[in-house]
C-alpha positions in Angstrom: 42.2 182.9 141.6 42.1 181.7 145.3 44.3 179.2 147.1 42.1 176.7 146.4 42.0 176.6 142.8 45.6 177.1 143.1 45.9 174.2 145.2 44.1 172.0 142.6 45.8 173.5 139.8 49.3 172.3 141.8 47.9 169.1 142.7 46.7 168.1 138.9 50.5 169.1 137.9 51.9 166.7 140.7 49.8 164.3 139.6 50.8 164.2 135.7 54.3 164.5 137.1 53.7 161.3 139.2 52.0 159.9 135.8 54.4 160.7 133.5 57.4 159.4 136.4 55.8 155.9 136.5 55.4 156.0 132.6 59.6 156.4 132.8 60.1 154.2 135.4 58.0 151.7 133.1 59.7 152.2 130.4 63.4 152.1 131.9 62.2 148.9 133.1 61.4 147.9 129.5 64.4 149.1 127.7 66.1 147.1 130.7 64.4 144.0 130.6 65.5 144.5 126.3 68.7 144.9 126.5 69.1 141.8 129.1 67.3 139.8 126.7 69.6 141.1 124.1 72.5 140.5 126.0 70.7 136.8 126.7 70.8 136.3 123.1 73.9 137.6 121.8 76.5 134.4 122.5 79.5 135.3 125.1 83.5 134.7 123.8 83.5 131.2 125.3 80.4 130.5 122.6 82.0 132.4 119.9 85.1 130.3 120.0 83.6 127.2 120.6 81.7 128.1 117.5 84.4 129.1 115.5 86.3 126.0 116.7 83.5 123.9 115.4 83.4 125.3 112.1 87.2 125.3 111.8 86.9 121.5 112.3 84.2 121.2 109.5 86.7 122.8 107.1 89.7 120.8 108.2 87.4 117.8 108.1 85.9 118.7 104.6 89.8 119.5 103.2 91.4 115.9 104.4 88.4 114.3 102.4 89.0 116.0 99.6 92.7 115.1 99.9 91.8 111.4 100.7 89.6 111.5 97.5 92.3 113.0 95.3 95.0 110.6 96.3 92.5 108.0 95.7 92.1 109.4 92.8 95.8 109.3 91.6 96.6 106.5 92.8 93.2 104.6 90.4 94.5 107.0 87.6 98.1 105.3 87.6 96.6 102.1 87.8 94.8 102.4 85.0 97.8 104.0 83.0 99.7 101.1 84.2 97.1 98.4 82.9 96.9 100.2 79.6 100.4 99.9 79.4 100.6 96.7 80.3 97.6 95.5 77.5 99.1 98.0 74.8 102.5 95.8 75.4 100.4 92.2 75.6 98.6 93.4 72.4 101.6 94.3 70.6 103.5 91.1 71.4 101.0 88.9 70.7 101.2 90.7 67.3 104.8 89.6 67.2 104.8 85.9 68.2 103.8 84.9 64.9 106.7 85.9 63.2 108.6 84.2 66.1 106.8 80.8 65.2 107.6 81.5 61.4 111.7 81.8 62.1 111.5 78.8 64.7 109.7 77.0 61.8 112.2 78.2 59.1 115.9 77.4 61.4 113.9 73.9 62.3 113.8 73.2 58.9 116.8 74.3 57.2 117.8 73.0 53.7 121.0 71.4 54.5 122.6 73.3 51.3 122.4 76.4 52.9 123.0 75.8 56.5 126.9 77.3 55.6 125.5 80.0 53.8 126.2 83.9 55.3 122.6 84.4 54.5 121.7 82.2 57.1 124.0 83.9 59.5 122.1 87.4 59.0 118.8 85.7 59.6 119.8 84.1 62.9 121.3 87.5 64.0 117.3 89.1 62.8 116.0 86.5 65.2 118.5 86.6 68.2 117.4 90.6 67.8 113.8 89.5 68.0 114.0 87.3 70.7 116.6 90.1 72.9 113.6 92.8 72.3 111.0 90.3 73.5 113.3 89.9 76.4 113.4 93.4 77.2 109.5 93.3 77.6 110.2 90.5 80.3 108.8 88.0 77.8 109.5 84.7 78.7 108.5 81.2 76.6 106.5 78.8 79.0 108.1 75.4 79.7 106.0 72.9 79.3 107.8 69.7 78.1 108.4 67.5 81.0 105.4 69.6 82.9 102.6 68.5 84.4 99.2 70.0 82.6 98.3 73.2 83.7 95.3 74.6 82.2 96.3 78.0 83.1 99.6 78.3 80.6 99.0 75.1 78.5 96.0 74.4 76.1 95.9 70.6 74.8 95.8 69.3 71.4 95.0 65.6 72.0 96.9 62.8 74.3 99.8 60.2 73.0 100.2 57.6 74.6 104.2 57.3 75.7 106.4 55.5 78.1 108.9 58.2 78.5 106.5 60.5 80.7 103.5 59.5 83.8 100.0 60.6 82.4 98.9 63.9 82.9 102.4 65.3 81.5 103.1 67.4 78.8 105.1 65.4 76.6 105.5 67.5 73.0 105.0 71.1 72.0 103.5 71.8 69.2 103.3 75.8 69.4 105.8 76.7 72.7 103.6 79.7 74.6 104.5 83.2 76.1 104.4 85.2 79.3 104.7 88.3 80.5 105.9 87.9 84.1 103.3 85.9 85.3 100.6 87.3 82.8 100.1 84.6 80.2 100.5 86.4 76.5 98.9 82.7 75.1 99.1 79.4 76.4 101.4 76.4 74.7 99.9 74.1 72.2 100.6 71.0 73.6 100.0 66.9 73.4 99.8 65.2 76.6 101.0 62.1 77.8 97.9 59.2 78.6 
C-alpha cells in the first residue's frame, strides 16, 4: 500500500469521524432543546402552589355549601316538625271544643233541683279540668261581645237590631270561638248589631 492510499484511507476515517461528530453535536442539540421544552412544560413551585391553592379553595368552597345546604336543611326540617305539631294540636282541639259547647250548654241550663246536688259539683270539677288542659295548649276563647266585627275571628249569623251597641258590633254569641295564640282554632258564631 503506498502513502497515498494511506492518505485516503486516513482521510475517509477523518471524514466519518467529522460525520459521525456533527451527527452528536446534532443530537446533543436535540436532546437539549427536549429537555428545555420539558422543563418549559413541567410547572415551577410557584405554579404548583398556586394550583394547589386553587384547588384547596374549590374544596373549602364546595364544603361551606354543603354546610349552608344542610343547615338549611335543618332548620326547614324543624319547621316542618313544628307545623305538624302545631296542626296535630289544632286538629285535636277542634276535636275537643264540642264537648266544651255541650258542658257550657248543660251548666247554662241547670234544672234548679239539682243545682245543690254533689253530682253537679263533680261535673264542674270535669269541666274546670277540661278547660285547665285547653289552657295548657295556650287555648284561649275569643272575645267578641262588645267587639267590633272581625271577619278574621268572628263568623256572623244574622244582624239585630239593638240600642245597647253602634252598628258593626258584636252584640251576642251564639257559639263563643277558640285560639291558639294568634292561630284561630274556629271563629265565634255571632249576631251583629245593625
Amino acid at each position: 500500500m503506498n502513502d497515498q492510499t494511506k492518505a485516503e484511507e486516513i482521510q475517509d476515517v477523518v471524514e466519518e469521524l467529522e460525520v459521525e461528530a456533527t451527527n452528536q453535536e446534532g443530537m446533543a442539540e436535540a436532546q437539549a432543546e427536549t429537555a428545555a421544552a420539558e422543563a418549559a412544560e413541567l410547572p415551577t413551585l410557584e405554579q404548583q402552589l398556586a394550583m394547589a391553592q386553587a384547588e384547596a379553595e374549590d374544596y373549602k368552597d364546595r364544603w361551606m355549601r354543603s354546610q349552608a345546604e344542610f343547615a338549611n336543611a335543618r332548620k326547614r326540617m324543624d319547621k316542618q316538625r313544628m307545623d305538624a305539631y302545631s296542626n296535630a294540636t289544632a286538629n285535636v282541639i277542634d276535636k275537643l271544643l264540642p264537648i266544651v259547647d255541650d258542658f257550657d250548654r248543660a251548666m247554662d241550663n241547670l234544672p234548679a233541683e239539682i243545682q245543690e246536688h254533689s253530682w253537679l259539683e263533680g261535673m264542674q270539677l270535669v269541666q274546670r279540668k277540661l278547660f285547665a288542659t285547653l289552657d295548657t295548649f295556650n287555648v284561649t276563647p275569643i272575645e267578641a261581645v262588645g267587639q267590633p266585627f272581625d271577619p278574621n275571628l268572628h263568623e256572623a249569623i244574622t244582624q239585630e237590631v239593638t240600642d245597647a251597641y253602634e252598628s258593626g258590633v258584636v252584640c251576642r254569641v251564639l257559639q263563643t270561638g277558640y285560639k291558639i295564640g294568634d292561630r284561630v282554632i274556629r271563629p265565634s258564631l255571632v249576631v251583629v248589631a245593625a
